[in-house]
C-alpha positions in Angstrom: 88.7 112.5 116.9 90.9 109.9 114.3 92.4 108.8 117.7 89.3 107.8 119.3 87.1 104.5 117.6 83.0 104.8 117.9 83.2 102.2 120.3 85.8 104.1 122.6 83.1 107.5 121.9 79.9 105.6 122.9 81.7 104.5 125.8 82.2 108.2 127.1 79.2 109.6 125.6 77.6 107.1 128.3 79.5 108.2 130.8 78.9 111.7 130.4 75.5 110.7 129.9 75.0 109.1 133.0 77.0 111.6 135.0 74.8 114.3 134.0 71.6 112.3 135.0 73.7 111.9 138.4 74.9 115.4 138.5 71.2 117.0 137.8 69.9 114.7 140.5 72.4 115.3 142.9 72.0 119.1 142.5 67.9 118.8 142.6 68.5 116.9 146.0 71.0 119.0 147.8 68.3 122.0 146.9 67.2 122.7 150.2 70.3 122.0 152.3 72.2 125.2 150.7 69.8 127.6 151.6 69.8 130.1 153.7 70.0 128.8 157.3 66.9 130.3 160.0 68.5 131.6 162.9 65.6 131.4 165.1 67.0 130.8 168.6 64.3 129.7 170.5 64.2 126.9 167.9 67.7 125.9 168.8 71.1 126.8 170.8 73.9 128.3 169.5 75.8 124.8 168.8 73.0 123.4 166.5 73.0 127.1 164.4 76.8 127.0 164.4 76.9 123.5 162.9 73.3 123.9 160.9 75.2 127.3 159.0 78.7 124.7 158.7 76.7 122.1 157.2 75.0 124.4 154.5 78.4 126.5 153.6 79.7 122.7 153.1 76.3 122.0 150.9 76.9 125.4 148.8 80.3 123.9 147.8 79.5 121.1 147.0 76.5 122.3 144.8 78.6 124.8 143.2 81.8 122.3 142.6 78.3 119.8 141.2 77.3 122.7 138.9 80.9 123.4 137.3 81.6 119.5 136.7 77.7 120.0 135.0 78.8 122.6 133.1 81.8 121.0 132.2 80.0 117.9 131.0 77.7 120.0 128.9 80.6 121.3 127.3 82.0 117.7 126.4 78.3 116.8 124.9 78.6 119.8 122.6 82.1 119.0 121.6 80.9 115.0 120.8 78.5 116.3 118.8 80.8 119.0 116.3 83.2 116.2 116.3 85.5 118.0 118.8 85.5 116.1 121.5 88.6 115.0 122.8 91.4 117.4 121.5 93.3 119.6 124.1 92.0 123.0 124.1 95.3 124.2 124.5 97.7 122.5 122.3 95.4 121.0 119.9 96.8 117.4 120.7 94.7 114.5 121.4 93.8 113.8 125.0 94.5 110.3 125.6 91.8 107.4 126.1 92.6 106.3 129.6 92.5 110.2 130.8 89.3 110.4 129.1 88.0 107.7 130.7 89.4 108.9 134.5 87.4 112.1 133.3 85.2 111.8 130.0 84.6 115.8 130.2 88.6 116.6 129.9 89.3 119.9 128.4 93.1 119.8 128.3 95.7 116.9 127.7 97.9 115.5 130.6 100.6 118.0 129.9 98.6 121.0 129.5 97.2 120.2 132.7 99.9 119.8 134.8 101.4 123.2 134.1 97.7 124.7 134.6 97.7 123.1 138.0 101.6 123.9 138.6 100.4 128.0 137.9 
């Protein structure tokens, strides 16, 4: 973490701070609109079902893509405090301030993550 100062690593430790206060609130909230949608017709036609079960398949993703960028925030905490944080899991290399900043809880360096997302 030589390429980071402790100014730079409160900085983030903030933000992943405050992102998991956002994320934990965000997934407490959205609670109720991924569960299981009541089909009950005489409660309503087919159009309001069709669009109440859309609207909650859209709320499980959105929960579950809330949960792994939680988990993934966790992870970064943990590495901040063993003195890991910001080293490619990959390659070992630093990961650069300004991509840690974009995204504080960054497991892999600019390169190492282009060929993930180009396999």
């Amino acid at each position: 973490m030589d390429h980071l100062s402790e100014e730079q690593l409160t900085l983030l430790r903030n933000a992943l701070v405050e992102t998991h206060m956002n994320l934990t609130e965000q997934l407490a909230i959205s609670k109720s609109a991924a569960e299981v949608v009541n089909l009950d017709q005489s409660m309503v036609g087919r159009v309001s079902r069709m669009d109440a079960m859309q609207q909650q398949g859209m709320a499980v993703s959105t929960r579950d893509k809330a949960a792994r960028r939680l988990r993934r925030i966790e992870l970064a905490l943990a590495a901040l405090d063993k003195n890991e944080y910001g080293l490619c899991s990959q390659c070992d290399e630093a990961i650069s301030y300004p991509r840690l900043q974009a995204q504080p809880e960054a497991r892999l360096c600019i390169d190492c993550q282009s060929r993930a997302d180009q396999q």
